[in-house]
C-alpha positions in Angstrom: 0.0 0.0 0.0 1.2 3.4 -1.2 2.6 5.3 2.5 1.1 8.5 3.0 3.3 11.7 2.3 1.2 14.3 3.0 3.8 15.8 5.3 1.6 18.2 7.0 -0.6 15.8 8.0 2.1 13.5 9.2 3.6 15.8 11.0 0.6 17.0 12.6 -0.4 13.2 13.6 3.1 13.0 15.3 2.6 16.0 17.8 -1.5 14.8 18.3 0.0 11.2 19.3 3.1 12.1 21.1 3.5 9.9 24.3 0.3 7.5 22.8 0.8 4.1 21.0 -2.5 2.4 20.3 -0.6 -0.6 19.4 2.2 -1.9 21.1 4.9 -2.7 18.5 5.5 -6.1 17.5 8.2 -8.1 17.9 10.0 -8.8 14.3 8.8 -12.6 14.1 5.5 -11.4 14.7 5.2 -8.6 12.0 6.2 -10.9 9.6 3.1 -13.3 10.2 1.6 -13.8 6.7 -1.8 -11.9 6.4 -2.6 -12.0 3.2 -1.3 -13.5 -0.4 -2.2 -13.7 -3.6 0.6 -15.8 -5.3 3.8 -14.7 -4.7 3.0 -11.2 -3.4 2.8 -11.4 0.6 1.1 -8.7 3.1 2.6 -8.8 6.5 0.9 -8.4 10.0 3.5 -5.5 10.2 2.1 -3.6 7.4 -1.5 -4.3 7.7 -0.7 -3.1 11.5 1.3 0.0 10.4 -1.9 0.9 8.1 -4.7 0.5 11.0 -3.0 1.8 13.3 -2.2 5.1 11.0 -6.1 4.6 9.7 -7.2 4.9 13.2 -5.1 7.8 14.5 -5.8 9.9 11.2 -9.5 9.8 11.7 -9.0 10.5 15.5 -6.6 13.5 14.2 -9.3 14.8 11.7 -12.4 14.1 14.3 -10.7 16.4 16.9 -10.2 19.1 14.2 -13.8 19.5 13.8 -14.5 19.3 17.7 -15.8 15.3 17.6 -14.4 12.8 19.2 -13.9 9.5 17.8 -12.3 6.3 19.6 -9.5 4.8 18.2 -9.4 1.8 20.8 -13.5 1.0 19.6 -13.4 -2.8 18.9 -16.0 -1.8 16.6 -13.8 0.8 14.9 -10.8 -1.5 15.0 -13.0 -3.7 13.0 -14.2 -1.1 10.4 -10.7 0.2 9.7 -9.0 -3.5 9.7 -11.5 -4.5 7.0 -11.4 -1.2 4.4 -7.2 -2.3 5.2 -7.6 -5.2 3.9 -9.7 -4.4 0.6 -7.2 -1.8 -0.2 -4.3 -4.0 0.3 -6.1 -6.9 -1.7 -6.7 -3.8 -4.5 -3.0 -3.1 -4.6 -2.1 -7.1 -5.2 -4.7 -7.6 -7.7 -3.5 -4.0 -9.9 0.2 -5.2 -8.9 -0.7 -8.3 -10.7 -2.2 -6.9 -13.7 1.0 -4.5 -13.8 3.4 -7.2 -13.8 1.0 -9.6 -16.2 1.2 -6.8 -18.6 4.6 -6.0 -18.5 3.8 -2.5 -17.4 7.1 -2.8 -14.4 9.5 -2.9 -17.3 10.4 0.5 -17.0 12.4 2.6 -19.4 15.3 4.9 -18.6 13.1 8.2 -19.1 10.4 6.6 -16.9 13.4 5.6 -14.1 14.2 9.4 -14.5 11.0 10.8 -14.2 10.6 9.0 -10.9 13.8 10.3 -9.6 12.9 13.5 -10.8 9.6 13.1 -8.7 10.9 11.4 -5.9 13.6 14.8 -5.3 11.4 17.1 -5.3 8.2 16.0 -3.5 11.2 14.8 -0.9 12.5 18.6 -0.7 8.9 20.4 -0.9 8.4 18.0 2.2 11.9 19.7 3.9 10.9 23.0 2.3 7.5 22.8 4.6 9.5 22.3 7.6 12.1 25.0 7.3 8.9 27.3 6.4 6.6 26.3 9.2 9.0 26.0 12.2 10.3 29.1 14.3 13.3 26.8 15.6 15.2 27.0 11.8 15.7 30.8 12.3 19.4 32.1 12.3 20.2 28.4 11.2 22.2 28.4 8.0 20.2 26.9 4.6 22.9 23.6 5.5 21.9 23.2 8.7 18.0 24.0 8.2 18.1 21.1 5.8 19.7 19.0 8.4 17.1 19.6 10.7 14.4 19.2 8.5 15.5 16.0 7.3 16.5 14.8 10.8 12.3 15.7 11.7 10.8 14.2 8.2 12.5 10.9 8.6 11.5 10.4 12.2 8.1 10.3 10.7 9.3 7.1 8.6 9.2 9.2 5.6 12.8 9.1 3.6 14.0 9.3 -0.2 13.9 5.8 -0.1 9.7 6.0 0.5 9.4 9.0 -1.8 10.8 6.8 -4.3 8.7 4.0 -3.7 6.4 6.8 -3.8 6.8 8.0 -7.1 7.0 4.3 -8.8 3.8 3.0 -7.5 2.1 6.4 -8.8 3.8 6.2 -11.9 2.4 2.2 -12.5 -0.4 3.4 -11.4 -1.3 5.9 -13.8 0.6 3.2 -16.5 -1.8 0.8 -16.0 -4.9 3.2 -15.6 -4.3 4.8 -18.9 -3.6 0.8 -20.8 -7.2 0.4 -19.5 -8.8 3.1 -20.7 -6.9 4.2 -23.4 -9.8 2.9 -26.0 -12.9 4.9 -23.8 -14.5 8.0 -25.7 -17.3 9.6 -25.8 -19.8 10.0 -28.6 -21.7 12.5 -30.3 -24.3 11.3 -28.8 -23.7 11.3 -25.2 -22.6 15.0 -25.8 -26.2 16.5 -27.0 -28.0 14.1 -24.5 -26.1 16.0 -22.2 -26.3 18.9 -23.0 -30.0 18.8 -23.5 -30.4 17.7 -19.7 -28.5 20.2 -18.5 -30.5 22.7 -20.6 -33.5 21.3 -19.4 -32.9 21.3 -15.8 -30.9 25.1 -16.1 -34.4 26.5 -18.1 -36.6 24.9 -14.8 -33.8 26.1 -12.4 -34.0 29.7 -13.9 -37.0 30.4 -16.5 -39.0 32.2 -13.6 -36.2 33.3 -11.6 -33.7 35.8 -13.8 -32.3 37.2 -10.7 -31.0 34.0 -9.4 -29.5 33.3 -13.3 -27.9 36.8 -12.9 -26.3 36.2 -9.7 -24.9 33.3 -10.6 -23.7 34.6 -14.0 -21.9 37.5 -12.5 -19.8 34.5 -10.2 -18.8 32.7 -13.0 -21.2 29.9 -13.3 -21.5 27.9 -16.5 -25.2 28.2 -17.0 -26.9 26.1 -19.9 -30.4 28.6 -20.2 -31.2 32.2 -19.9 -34.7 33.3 -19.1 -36.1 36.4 -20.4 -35.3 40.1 -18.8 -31.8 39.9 -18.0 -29.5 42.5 -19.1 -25.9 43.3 -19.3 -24.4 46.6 -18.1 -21.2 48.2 -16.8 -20.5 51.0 -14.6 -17.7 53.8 -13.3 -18.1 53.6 -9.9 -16.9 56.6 -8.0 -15.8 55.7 -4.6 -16.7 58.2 -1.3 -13.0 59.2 -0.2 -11.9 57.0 2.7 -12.1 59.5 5.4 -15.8 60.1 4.6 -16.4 56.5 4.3 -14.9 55.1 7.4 -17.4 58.4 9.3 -20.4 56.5 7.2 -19.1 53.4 8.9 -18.8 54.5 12.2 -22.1 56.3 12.0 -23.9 53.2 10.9 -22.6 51.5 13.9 -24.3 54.1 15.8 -27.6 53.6 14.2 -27.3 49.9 14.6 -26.6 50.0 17.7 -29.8 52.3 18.4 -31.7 49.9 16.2 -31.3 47.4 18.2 -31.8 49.4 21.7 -35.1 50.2 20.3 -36.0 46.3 19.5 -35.1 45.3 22.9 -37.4 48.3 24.6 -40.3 46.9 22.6 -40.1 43.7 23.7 -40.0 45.0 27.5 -43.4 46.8 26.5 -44.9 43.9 24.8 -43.9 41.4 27.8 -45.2 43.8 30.3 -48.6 44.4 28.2 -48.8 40.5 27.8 -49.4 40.2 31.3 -51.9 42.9 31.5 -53.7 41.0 28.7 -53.7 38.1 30.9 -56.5 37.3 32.5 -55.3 35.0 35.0 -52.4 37.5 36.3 -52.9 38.2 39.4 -53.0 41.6 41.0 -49.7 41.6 42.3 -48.6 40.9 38.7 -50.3 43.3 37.0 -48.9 45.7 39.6 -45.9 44.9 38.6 -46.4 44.5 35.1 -47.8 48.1 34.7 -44.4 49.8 36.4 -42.3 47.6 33.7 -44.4 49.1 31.3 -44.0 52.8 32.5 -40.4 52.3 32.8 -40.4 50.1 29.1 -41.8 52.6 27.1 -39.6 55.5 28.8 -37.1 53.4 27.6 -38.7 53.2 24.4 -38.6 56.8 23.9 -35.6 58.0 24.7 -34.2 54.8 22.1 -36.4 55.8 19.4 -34.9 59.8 20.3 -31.2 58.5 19.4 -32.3 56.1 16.6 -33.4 59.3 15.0 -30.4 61.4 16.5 -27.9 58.6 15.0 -29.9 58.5 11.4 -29.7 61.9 11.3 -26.2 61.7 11.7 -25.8 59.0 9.7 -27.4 60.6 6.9 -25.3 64.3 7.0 -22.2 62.1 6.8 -23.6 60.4 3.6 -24.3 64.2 2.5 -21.0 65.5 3.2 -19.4 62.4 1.3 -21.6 62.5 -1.9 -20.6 66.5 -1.8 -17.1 65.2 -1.8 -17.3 63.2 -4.9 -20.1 65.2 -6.8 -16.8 67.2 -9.0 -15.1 63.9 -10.0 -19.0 62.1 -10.7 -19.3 64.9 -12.6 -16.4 65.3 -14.5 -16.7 61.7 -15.8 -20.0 62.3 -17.5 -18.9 65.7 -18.8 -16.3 63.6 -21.0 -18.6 60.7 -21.9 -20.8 63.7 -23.1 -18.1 64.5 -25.1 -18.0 61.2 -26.7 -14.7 59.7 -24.5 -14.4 56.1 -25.1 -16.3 54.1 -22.6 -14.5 51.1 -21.9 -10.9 53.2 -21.8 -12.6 55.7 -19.6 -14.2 53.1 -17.3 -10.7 51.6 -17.4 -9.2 54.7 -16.1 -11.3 56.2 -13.8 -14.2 53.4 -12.1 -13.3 52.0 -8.6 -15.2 48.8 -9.1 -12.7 45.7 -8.8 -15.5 43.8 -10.4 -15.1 47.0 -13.7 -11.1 46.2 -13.5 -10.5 42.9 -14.6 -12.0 39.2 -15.4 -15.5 38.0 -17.4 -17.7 40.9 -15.8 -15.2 43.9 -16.9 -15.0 42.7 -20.5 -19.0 41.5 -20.6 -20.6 43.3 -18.0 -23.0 42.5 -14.8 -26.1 40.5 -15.4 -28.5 42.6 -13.8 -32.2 41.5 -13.5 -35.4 43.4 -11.7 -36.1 41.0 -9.8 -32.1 40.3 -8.2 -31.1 41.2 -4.7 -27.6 40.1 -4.4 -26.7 43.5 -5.9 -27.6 47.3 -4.8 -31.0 47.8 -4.9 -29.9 51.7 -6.1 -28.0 50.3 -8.6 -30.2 47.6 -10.2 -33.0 50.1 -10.2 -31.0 52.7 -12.3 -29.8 49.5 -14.4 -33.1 48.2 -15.4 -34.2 52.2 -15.6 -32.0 52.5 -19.1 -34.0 52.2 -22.0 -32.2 50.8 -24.8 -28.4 49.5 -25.3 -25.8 52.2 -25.2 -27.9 54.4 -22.8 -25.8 55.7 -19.7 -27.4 56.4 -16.2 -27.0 60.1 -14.1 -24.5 59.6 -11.3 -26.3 57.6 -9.0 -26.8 57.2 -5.6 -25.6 54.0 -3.8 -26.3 52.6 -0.8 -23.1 52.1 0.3 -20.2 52.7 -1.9 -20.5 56.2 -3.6 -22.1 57.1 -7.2 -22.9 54.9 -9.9 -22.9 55.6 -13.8 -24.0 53.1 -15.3 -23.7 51.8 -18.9 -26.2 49.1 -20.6 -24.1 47.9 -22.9 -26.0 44.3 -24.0 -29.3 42.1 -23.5 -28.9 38.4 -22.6 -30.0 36.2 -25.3 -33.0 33.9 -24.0 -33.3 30.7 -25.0 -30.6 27.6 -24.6 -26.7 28.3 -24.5 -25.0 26.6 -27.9 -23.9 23.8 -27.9 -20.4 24.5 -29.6 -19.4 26.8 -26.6 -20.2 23.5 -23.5 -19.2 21.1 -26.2 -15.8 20.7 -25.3 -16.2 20.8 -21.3 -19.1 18.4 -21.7 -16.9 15.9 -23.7 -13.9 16.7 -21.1 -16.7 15.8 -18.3 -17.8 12.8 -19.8 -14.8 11.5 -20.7 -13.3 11.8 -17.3 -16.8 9.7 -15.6 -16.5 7.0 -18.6 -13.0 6.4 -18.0 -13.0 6.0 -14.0 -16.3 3.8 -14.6 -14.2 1.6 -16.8 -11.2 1.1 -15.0 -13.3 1.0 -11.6 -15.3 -2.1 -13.6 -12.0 -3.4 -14.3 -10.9 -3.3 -10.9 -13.7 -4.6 -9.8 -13.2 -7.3 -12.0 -9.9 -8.1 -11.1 -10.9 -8.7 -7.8 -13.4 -10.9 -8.3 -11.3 -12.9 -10.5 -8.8 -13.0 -7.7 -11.2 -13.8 -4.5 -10.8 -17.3 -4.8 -7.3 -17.4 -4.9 -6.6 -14.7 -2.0 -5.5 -16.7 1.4 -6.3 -14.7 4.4 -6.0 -15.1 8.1 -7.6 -12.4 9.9 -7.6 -14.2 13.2 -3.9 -13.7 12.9 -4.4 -10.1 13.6 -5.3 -10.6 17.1 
């Protein structure tokens, strides 16, 4: 079985085990108790062992990372993790078989190099993540980091010697995966049937919902049908300077803050008035009840005076900052009055990362009536342009600055073509025919094999 050498993880396993040995290690006569054959090949007590016991401490490892516990000395578990052992390591005998059956381990001398090759380097990225992650290397020279990170990988058991072994299992591996699959392909066929589900299940997806279809458009999505009323448009976002932005900030803290004072002062007045509603309070209740009530709703008030107070604050700051910008918002629409070229301009001037670079700078947001994962300000001034080319008045936002806005195309309805998915649907397909073959052939393999494997799990105990 190919050893792990995933150093963080191995590394990480080491300091969450330190002091703790599930299994006592065996004497040398005992590790070499035959578990399992098939032919020649032999798998030792010592390795299934090495295996469980790494099985059982990686899943204790990973269960404490998300908080859960998980027992590594569960009979039960023992059980579980011995078994899936075994199926891998009767995998590995049956694919080493085929390997050697088709001659696959004769290797040649670029194949020996390319393994070499391998082996170096994943061995020094695994000394590389030990110099990188471990305060101790500082003001050690680059010889004697590499020293010390050796001296720390290998006491994990992994050395060249297993990054080697490593690297020529992988590279078998993928030799006899790509012999077995080297005849799949996909036909035209598959390609449109397909494609026509996806377009069938995008067009229910989004037909009545072009807001969801825009959102997911703007992130990238590859999306088979587009619904009707969805529209393309880009905009020169003019930023509030950062000074008046970090007052908006602070100044909607305020109001929040207030917002929520207010919330909790009419719930006191609605518990106290619950009880007065009651008809089985009693006096003594109601007594009470109406003094939280007086005291609630003075409460009330004077929350409600500086949820007004902070608004009001909150809104002359917003004032002050669109004042700030209304000279540069302006400017910008002087020139594209002037006929300046939109895309350069937008280029130059807007603030909007989204405007700067990737699909949505070169095509434009999807903007739909009907989104909300956008500004409400700005997909109403959007959807407010009446034909392509139109550009909006600097526009209020709700939180950035002004928007001018450009709508520059409509969305298409109807199904995507085919000739633009066709290649990623064949890569797709490909991909899920080929691991279905050589998974059937693997599967074969070892039911070819099941009659010939000897195994003696009692030997395990």
């Amino acid at each position: 079985m190919q050893k792990k050498s995933l150093l963080a993880l191995a590394l990480a396993l080491t300091l969450f085990l330190t002091g703790c040995t599930l299994v006592q290690k065996d004497p040398v006569v005992d590790a070499a108790t035959e578990i399992l054959r098939l032919g020649d090949a032999v798998v030792t007590k010592g390795e299934v062992q090495e295996q469980v016991d790494y099985q059982l401490n990686y899943m204790a490892y990973l269960y404490s990372m998300y908080g859960y516990s998980y027992d590594p000395t569960s009979a039960d578990n023992i059980a579980d993790v011995r078994n899936s052992v075994i199926d891998s390591f009767k995998t590995k005998l049956v694919t080493d078989a085929k390997i050697k059956e088709m001659g696959l381990d004769q290797l040649t001398e670029e194949e020996q190099a390319e393994i070499q090759e391998k082996a170096e380097s994943t061995y020094q990225d695994n000394l590389d993540y030990i110099i990188s992650d471990n305060e101790e290397m500082e003001g050690l020279t680059d010889e004697e980091k590499n020293a010390k990170a050796k001296e720390q990988l290998e006491s994990t058991g992994y050395t060249m010697e297993t990054a080697l072994e490593d690297a020529k299992e992988t590279l078998l591996s993928d030799k006899l995966r790509q012999e077995i699959i080297k005849d799949v392909a996909v036909t035209e066929e598959e390609i449109q049937a397909d494609f026509d589900e996806k377009v069938a299940s995008a067009k229910e997806t989004y037909e009545n919902s072009a807001g969801t279809w825009a959102s997911a458009a703007n992130n990238g999505t590859t999306l088979y049908y587009t619904p009707a009323g969805v529209r393309f448009v880009k905009q020169i976002l003019v930023k509030f300077t950062d000074e008046d932005q970090e007052k908006i900030d602070a100044a909607q803290t305020v109001v929040t803050d207030a917002q929520t004072a207010v919330t909790a002062a009419e719930s006191k007045v609605n518990d106290a008035q619950a009880i007065l509603d009651d008809e089985a309070a009693t006096e003594e209740d109601r007594t009470a009840a109406e003094d939280d009530k007086t005291a609630a709703e003075a409460e009330l008030a004077a929350a409600q005076a500086a949820l007004e107070s902070a608004q009001a604050e909150l809104d002359a700051a917003r004032e002050t900052a669109f004042a700030n910008i209304d000279a540069e918002a302006d400017a910008i629409l002087a020139q594209i009055e002037e006929g300046a070229d939109w895309d350069t301009l937008m280029a130059e001037k807007t603030q909007d990362p989204g405007m700067q670079s990737g699909l949505t700078s070169e095509r434009g947001y999807a903007v739909s009536a009907d989104m909300t994962s956008f500004d409400s300000a700005f997909v109403d001034a959007a959807m407010a342009l009446e034909k392509i080319g139109d550009v909006s008045p600097k526009t209020r936002g709700n939180s950035y600055g002004y928007y001018i806005i450009r709508y520059v195309a409509d969305a298409v309805e109807g199904p995507i073509a085919l000739d633009e998915v066709k290649e990623s649907i064949a890569s797709s397909l490909l991909s899920t025919k080929q691991d279905e073959a050589y998974t059937a052939a693997e599967q074969s393999w070892l039911a070819d094999a099941e009659s010939q494997f000897k195994l003696d799990m009692n030997a395990l105990n």
